[in-house]
N, C-alpha and C positions, 0 to 999 in steps of 0.2 A: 465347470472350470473355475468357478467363483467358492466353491466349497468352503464354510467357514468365514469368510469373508463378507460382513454385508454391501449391499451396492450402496455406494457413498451416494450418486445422483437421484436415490426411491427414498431413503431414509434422510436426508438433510433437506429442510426446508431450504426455500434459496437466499442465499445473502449476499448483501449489494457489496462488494469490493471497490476502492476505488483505486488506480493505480495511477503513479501521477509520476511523469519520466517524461525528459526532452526530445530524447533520445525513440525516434517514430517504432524503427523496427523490432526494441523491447515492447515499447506500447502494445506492438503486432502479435507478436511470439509469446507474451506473459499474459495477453487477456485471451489468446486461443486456448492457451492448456488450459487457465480456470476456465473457462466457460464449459470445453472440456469434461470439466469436473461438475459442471452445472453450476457453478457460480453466476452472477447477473454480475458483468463488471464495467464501470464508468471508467473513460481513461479521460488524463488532462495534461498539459503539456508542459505545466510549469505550477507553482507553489501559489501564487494568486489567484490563478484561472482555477485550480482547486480549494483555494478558500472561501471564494466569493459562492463557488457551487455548495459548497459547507454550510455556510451561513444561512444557506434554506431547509440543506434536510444533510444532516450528516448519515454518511454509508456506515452498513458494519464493519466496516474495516478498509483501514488504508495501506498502503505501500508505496513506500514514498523512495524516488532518488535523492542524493544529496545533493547534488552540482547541477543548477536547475536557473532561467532566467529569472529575471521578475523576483521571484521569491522563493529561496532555494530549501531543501527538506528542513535542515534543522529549522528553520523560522518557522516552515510550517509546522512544524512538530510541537514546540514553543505555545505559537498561536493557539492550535488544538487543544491542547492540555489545559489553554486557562478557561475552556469551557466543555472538555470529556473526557472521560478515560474508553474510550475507542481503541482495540487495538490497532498498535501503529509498526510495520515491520521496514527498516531499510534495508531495499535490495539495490547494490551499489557495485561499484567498479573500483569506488577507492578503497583502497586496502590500511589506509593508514590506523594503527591500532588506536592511535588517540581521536578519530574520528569515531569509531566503534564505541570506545570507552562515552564521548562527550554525547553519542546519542542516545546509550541505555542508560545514564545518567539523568536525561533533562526526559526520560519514559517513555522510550521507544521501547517497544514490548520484543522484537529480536532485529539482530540486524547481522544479513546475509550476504556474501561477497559472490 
């Protein structure tokens, strides 16, 4: 049934995700499907509580909200950059084009509504 296709979970070593949303029931539903996938995913609730975790061991990849307490995506985004090029994806609610624009600007690697 997979013909053609390799199994993405035999073939990909596993990479740490972190996803970082205030919002619980994304948290819920976005770290089932990658895991899913076999990804290993850390989740955070806000943009500090995921930096502080940063500052020990950065994941391979982050997904970040934008409208966030504490410290909201773009800061985090910001903050990240002046010490990795990690990619960084925002997955968001807001649609505003100049939020898209100002995140793949300051290196967000895509950003998805």
């Amino acid at each position: 049934k997979n013909a053609g296709r390799p199994s993405s979970k035999r073939n990909r070593t596993m990479s740490k995700i972190a996803l970082v949303d205030d919002d619980r029931n994304i948290l819920t539903s976005v770290s089932m499907t990658l895991e899913a996938e076999g990804f290993e995913v850390e989740t955070y609730n806000d943009g500090q509580q995921a930096f502080d975790a940063f500052s020990k061991k950065l994941p391979d990849m982050a997904v970040l909200d934008i409208k966030m307490p504490r410290m909201d995506g773009m800061d985090l985004l910001q903050r990240l950059r002046q010490k990795s090029q990690m990619p960084v994806i925002f997955l968001t609610s807001k649609d505003d084009e100049i939020d898209e624009v100002l995140g793949l600007r300051m290196g967000a690697d895509d950003y998805v509504k």
